[in-house]
N, C-alpha and C positions, 0 to 999 in steps of 0.2 A: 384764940385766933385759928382761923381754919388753914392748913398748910395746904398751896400750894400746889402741884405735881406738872413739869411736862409730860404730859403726854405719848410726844414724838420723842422725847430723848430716849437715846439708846447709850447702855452703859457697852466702856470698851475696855480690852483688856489692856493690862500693862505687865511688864515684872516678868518672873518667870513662866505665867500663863502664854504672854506673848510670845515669847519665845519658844516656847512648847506648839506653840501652835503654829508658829512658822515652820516648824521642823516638820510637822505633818502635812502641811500643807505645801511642802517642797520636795519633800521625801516619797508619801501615800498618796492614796487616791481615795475618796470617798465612795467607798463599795456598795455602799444602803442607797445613794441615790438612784430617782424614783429614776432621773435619765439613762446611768448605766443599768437599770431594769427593777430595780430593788423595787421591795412589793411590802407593804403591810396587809399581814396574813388577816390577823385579829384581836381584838382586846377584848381586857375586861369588862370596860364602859368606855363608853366615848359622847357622853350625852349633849354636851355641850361643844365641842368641836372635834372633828374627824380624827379619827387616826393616821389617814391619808397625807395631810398635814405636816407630819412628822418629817417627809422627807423630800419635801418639795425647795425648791434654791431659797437661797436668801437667808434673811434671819428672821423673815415675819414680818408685817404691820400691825400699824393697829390705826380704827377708823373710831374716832370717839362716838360717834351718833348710832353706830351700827349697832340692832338690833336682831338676835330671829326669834321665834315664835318660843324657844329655849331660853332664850336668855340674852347677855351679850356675846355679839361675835368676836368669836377670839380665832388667832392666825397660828393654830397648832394642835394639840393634841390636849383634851380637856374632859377628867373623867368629873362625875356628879359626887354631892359631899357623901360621903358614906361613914365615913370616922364617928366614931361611938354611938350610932347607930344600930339599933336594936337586927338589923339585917344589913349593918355594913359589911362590904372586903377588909379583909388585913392589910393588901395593898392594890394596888392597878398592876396591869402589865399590857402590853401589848409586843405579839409578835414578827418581825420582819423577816421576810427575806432577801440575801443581798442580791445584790444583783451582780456582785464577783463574787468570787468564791476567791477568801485569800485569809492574811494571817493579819489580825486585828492588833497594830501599834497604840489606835489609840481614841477616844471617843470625847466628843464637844455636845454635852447637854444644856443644850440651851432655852433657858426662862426666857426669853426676849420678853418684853412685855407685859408677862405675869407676874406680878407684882405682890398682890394680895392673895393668890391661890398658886398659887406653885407647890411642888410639895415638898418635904422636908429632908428626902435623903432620895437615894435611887441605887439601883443595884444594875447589872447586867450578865446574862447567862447566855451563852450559846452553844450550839448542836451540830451534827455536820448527818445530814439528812435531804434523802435520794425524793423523798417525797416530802408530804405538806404534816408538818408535827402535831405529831399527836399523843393521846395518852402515855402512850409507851415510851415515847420521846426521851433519852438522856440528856438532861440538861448541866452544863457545867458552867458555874458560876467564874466569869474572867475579870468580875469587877466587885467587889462585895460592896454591901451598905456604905454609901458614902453622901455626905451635905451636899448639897447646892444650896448656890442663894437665889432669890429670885430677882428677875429681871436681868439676868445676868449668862452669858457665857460660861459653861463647867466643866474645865480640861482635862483628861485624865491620860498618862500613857499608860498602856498596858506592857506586858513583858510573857508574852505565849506566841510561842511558835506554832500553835495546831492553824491548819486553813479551816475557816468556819463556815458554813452554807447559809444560817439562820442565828437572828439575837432577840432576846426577848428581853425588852426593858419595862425594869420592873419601878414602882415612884411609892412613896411611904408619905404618908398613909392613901392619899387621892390627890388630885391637882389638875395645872396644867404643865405640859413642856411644850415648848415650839418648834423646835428640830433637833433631829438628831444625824449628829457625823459621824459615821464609822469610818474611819480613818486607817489605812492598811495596804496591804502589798497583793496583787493579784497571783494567785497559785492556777498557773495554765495547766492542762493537760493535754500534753501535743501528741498524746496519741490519737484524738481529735480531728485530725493531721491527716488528710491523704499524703502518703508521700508525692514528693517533688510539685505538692501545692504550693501557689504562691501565699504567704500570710502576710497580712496586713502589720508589719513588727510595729509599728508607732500604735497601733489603733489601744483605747485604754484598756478594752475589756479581754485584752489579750497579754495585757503587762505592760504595755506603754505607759512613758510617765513624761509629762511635762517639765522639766526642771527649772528651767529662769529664762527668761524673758529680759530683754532691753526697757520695755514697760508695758503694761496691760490696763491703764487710762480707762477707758472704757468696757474693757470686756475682759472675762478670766484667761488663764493663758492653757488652762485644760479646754477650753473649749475646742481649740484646735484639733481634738484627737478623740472628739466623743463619738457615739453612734450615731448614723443617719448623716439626712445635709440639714443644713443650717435651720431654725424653725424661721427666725426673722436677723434682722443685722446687730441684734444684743449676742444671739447665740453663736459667737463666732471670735476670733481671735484680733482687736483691734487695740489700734496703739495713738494717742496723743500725735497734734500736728508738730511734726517738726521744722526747723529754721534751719536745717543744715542738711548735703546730699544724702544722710543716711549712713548705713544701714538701721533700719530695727530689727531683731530678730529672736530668735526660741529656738532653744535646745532641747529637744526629745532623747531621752535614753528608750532605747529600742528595747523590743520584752525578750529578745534575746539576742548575740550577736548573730550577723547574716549578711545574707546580700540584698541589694537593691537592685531590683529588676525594673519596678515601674513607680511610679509615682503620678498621685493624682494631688493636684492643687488648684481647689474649689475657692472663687470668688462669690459665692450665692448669697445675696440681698446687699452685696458690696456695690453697687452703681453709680457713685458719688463718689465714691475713696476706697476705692480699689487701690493696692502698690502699682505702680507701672513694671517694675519690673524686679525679678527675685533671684538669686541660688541658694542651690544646696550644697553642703557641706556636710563631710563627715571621718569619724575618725575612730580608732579604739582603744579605750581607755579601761582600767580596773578605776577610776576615780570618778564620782559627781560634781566634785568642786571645779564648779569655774566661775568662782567669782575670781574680782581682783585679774581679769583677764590671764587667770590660771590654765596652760596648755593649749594657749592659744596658734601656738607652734604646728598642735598637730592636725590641726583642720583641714584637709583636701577636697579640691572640688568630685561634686557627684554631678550637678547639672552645670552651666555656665549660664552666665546671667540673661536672662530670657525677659519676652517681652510679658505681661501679664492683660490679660480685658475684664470688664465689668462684668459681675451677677453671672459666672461661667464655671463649668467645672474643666480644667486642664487637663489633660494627659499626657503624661512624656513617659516612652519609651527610648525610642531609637538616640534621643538628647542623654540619655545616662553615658556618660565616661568610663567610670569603673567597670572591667570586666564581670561577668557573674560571679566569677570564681572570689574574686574580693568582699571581705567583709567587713561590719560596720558594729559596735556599741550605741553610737552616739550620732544623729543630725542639729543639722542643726539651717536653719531657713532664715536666711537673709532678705528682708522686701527693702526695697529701694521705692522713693527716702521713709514713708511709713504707711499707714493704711491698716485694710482689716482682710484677713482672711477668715472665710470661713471652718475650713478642715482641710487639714494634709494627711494623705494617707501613701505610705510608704509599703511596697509588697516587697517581698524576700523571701527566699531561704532558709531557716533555721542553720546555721552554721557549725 
């Protein structure tokens, strides 16, 4: 009897994976992606699907009928068989550029969909390099030889404090993988900085981190604080209708304490469910934790509750409360009762 296979099913984590992956994905920011600028340099092969692949959202499709002139289309990264091959590789690699520059907590290699070609182990080495890697390149290994399974999610934390510029993942013997998370802490360097510049403290590729949201229903809650405005209304920060006045809201830890000068809050491709109206809050804390309505004491207003419009980008100045001279760890955006925002971006001070 022939077995079987969904197709469309996707395996999901449980157990300690899950919770490892909560922890990066509450704590990091995913540095490789292709949105905050992250680049694949080059591989070893890619004959059967791009390298590019590798770091694009999601966790990949799969289209059963889909054909190209190579083979089947797969939604990742997919080198040709070369394993005991009179002219095979020893292995694949391919290598990325991040697109922060930060300290690597921890990596999700993900098989989504490759089932019968995934490959058997993988390794990860990275570099801290002004330019594009080359021969000379010191490479240091911060993940050695380790399994994956296929079709499956592969979590690893790491435990290196160096900030990394480039990673090069390495797959044993050939295969496919369909994304990869580098998962990590953004390493600014604020000499970067004109003095008494105003910096964007939420923005992520400056060390901004999203922490916890009331809900993100429809859209991730980093969306709020990526580069650029909005592509369309997926790419933006939205929450479930609610039955009740509200609030819903997101806490950003700022990339460094400071002040709030100005603030811009973008409604772009919001013209159906926009919030009517929003504040800001803020406060400074040495702690992350606010679950469990942990320190909720110490929230002060930064704006007072304002009216909001459709598909617009906001600006408030003269509405900030807080002197300059005050500064902030933590905001935190109240919309009233829910809706979507595109991007908030908060300027400041360094403090």
């Amino acid at each position: 009897m022939m077995l079987e296979i969904d197709t469309q099913q996707q395996n999901k984590l449980s157990g300690k994976s899950l919770e490892l992956e909560n922890e990066l994905k509450t704590h990091c920011v995913d540095l490789a992606s292709e949105r905050v600028g992250g680049e694949t340099l080059s591989c070893s092969d890619d004959f059967f699907a791009e390298m590019e692949n590798l770091i694009k959202p999601g966790r990949g499709i799969f289209i059963d009928d889909k054909f190209t002139d190579r083979g089947k289309w797969m939604d990742g990264w997919e080198s040709r068989r070369s394993y005991g091959r009179d002219n095979g590789r020893d292995f694949d690699w391919c290598i990325i550029r991040l697109g922060i520059k930060g300290v690597i907590r921890g990596f999700d290699i993900d098989t989504n969909y490759f089932r019968g070609n995934a490959p058997e182990s993988v390794s990860v080495e990275a570099c801290v390099s002004e330019v594009e890697p080359n021969a000379d390149t010191v490479w240091h290994t911060i993940l050695a030889p380790a399994a994956v399974d296929a079709h499956s999610q592969n979590i690893f934390a790491i435990n290196d404090d160096t900030a990394w510029t480039h990673v090069r993942l390495n797959m044993f013997p050939d295969g496919g993988i369909a994304r990869l998370r580098v998962y990590g802490e953004a390493e600014v360097n604020w000499q970067q900085f004109i003095d008494g510049e105003l910096i964007d403290l939420a923005y992520i590729k400056n060390g901004g981190k999203a922490l916890l949201v009331s809900d993100m229903f429809f859209s991730d809650k980093n969306n709020l604080i990526m580069p650029g405005r909005g592509k369309d209304m997926g790419d933006g920060w939205e929450t479930k209708r609610r039955r009740d006045p509200g609030p819903d809201w997101s806490i950003v830890k700022l990339a460094s304490q400071g002040s709030i000068e100005k603030v811009i809050v973008d409604t772009c491709h919001f013209k159906g469910n926009f919030p009517d109206t929003f504040t800001l809050e803020g406060m400074v804390s040495t702690s992350d934790d606010f679950s469990d309505g942990k320190q909720e004491d110490k929230w002060q207003p930064i704006i007072a509750r304002t009216k909001l419009y459709a598909h617009r980008e906001h600006l408030f100045i003269e509405e900030i409360i807080p002197a300059n001279t005050e500064t902030f760890t933590h905001i935190r955006l109240n919309i009233f009762p829910d809706g979507g925002i595109s991007r908030l971006r908060a300027f400041g001070k360094k403090g």
